[in-house]
N, C-alpha and C positions, 0 to 999 in steps of 0.2 A: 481434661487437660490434654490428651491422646488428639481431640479433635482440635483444638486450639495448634497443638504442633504442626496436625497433619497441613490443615490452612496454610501456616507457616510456612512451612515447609514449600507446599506449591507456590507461593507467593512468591519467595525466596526463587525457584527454578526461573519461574515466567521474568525476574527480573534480570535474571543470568542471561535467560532465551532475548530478553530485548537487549542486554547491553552488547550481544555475542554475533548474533543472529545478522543486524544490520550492517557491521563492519566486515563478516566476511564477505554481503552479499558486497560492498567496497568496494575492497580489495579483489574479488571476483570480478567487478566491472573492470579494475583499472586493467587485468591480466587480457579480459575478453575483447576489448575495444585494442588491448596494443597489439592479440594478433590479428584479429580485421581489418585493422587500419596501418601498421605497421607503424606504430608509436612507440618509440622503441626505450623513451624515457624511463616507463613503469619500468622496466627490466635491470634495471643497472643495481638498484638500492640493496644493498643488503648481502649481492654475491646473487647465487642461485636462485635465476628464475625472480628479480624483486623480489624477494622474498618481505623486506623489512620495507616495502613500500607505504604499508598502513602506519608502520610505526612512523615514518618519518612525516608522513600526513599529519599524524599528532603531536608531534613536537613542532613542525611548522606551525599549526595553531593555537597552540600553547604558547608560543613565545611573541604569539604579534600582540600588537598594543589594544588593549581593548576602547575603542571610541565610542565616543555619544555625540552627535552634533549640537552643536550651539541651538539651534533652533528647534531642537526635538523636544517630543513632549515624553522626558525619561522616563516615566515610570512605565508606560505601555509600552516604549523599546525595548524597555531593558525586560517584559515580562513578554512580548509575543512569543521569543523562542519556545519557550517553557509552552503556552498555550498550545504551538506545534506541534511539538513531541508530544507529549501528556496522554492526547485521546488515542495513542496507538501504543500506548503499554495497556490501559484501558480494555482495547481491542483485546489485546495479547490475553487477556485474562480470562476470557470467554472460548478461545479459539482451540475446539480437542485436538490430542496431536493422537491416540488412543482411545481404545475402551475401556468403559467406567470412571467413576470420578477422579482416580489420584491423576489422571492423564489432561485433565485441564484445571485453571488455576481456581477458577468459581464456576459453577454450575447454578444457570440462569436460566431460567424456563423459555420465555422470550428472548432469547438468545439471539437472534436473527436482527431483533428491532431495536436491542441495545448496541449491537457493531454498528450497522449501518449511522444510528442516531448520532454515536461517540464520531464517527468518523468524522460526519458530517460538519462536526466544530472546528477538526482540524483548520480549515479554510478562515478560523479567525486570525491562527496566528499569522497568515499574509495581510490579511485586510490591516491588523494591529500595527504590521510594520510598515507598511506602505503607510497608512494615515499619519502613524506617530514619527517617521524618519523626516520631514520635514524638507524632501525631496521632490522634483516634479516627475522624476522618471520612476522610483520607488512607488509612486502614488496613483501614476500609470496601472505597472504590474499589481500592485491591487488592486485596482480595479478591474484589470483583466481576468485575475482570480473570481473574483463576485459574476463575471460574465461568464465562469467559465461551469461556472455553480448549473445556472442554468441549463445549461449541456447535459452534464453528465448523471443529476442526481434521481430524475424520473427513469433513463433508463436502468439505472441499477437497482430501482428500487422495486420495477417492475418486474426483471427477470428474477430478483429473492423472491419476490412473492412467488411467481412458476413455481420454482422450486419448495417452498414450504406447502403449496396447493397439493405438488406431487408428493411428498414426505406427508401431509397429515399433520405436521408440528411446523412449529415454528424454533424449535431447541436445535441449537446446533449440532450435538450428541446424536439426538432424536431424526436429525433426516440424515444423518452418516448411518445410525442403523437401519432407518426405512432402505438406504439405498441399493439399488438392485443395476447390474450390468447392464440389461437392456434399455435403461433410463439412457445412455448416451447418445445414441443415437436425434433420441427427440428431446434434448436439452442443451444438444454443443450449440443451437443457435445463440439459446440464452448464455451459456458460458461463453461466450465469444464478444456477444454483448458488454456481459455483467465485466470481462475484464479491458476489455477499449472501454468503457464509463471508468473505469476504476483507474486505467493509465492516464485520462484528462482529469480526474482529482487530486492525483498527484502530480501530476504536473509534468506529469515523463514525456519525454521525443514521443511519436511527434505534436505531444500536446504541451508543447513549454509555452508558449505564448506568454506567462505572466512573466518568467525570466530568460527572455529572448536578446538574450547580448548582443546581438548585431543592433538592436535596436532602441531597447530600453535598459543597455548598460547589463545590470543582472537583476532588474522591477527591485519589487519590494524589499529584496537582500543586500541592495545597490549599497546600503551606509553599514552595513554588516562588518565585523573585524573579529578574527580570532576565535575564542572558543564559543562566541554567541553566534556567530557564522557556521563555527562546526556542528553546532545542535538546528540549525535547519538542515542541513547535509546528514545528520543523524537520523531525521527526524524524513526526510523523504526516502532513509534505506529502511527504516522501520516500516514506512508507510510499503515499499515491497515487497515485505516480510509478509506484512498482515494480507494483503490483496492476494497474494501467489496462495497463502494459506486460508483465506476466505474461498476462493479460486476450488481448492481442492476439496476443504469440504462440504460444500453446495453444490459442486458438479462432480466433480472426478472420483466420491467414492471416500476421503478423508482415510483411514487406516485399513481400508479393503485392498486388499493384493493379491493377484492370484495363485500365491500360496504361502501358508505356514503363518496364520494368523494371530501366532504367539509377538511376531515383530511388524504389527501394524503400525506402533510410533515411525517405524523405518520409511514405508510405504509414505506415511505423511508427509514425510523430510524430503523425500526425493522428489515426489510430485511435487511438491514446494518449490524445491531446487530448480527445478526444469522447467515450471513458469519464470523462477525469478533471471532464468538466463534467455529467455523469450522476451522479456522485458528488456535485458540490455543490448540484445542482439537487434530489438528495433530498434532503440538509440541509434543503432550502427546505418540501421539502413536505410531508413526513409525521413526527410529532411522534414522541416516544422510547419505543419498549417496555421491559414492565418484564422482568426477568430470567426469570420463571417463563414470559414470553410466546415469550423467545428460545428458552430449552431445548426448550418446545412445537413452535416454526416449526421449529427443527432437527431433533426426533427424531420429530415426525410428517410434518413435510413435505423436505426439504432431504436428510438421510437415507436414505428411500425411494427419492428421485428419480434420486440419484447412484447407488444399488444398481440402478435399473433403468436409468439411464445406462451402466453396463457390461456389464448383460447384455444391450443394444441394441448396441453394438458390437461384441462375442464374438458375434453372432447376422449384424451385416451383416460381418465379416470370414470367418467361415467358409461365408456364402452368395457371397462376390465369390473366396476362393480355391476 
């Protein structure tokens, strides 16, 4: 019974962590982009600082009309959001934020190959809405999704593997303990990699290309209304929850800090933190590539670097054994 609650219990936390987690990272973008750009909107709502900016975000989606189009094929519209979201609570459930088990929600041995796997499905729920919206621009931005597949999903798949070659495991847990300080040095290539493949999965500046409003309206979200709208906007701040925290522990070390290792959860959080505002600080800066530029940055550069990311750790493991 004792292990039945404890389950519980984590299960419970990590659902808190995905309902919590994404909307501050939100409300964080709306704060961060109005001081870089002097947008001065976010700030008004609520008195001090917008404060009730997120709330009013949710009650504007709350109250709009929820639509279906005449020519849709409902039951895949009305189910892609869901598809979206899904694989990155999924995620959330593997990802340690601490040492020993109560600190993540299941503990998977293959840890490594169930994220990336789970992730991976994300990209149905674009393709689901673009096909089923019954739209020509919508169907566009899915399909720029599927193109965008091919970009990003080799090089991230080859800087994890780096990284599980140097840890010895493939366990999420298990290369946060292998990891050792000196590893940064000959791994930021691959982290640097592993999170540009991870910003074109999601779809972030400058890799929006499936939802490029100047051009395709908003792709696949185009027929989008209310809170089936909110849960893709949910579902891409969960999506830089999970990467910022994939981010930290594959490369940066996961609850290692250089001191007082009683509040490693801490250390996890804030490295988190500090990706996920690197994240929105490029939204800020650099403007949207076109598709032919992403496949280029991939299979000329991003590609290479991850092949020679592994042959640089096959090279310092069998010089240290």
């Amino acid at each position: 019974m004792n292990d039945v609650l404890d389950v519980a219990l984590r299960l419970l936390i990590v659902f808190v962590v995905f309902l919590t987690f994404p909307l501050i990272v939100g409300q964080t973008e709306h704060k961060v982009m109005a001081h870089m750009q002097g947008r001065l909107g976010p700030m008004y709502a609520g008195g001090f600082h917008g404060w009730a900016q997120l709330v009013a975000d949710g009650v504007k989606f709350a109250q709009k009309e929820d639509i279906v189009p005449a020519g849709a094929d409902r039951r895949i519209f009305q189910l892609a959001p869901a598809v979206a979201l899904l694989p990155y609570l999924l995620v959330l459930l593997a990802i340690p934020i601490g040492p020993g088990e109560g600190a993540v929600g299941e503990v998977i041995d293959a840890g490594i190959f169930f994220v990336l796997a789970v992730m991976g499905v994300g990209v149905l729920g674009s393709l689901m809405a673009g096909w089923a919206s019954a739209n020509k621009f919508s169907l566009l931005g899915g399909l720029r999704t599927a193109a965008q597949l091919l970009a990003y999903e080799l090089p991230m798949l080859l800087t994890a593997a780096s990284v599980a070659m140097a840890a010895g495991t493939v366990s999420l847990p298990g290369i946060v303990d292998a990891f050792e300080w000196w590893w940064l040095p000959w791994q930021i290539v691959g982290a640097i990699v592993f999170f540009v493949a991870g910003l074109a999965e999601l779809q972030r500046p400058p890799f929006d290309m499936p939802v490029a409003d100047s051009e395709i309206i908003f792709g696949a979200y185009t027929e989008y209304t209310g809170l089936r709208f909110a849960l893709f906007l949910l579902a891409e701040y969960a999506g830089i929850v999970v990467l910022c925290g994939l981010t930290t522990v594959l490369f940066l070390g996961g609850w290692h800090g250089p001191w007082d290792a009683d509040l490693g959860w801490v250390w996890t959080l804030l490295k988190t933190a500090a990706l996920a505002f690197v994240v929105i600080w490029l939204r800020v800066t650099y403007p949207r590539l076109r598709e032919d530029q992403l496949q280029k940055l991939s299979w000329t550069l991003l590609v290479p670097l991850s092949l020679a990311q592994i042959a640089l750790t096959g090279v310092v493991k069998v010089v240290i054994s």
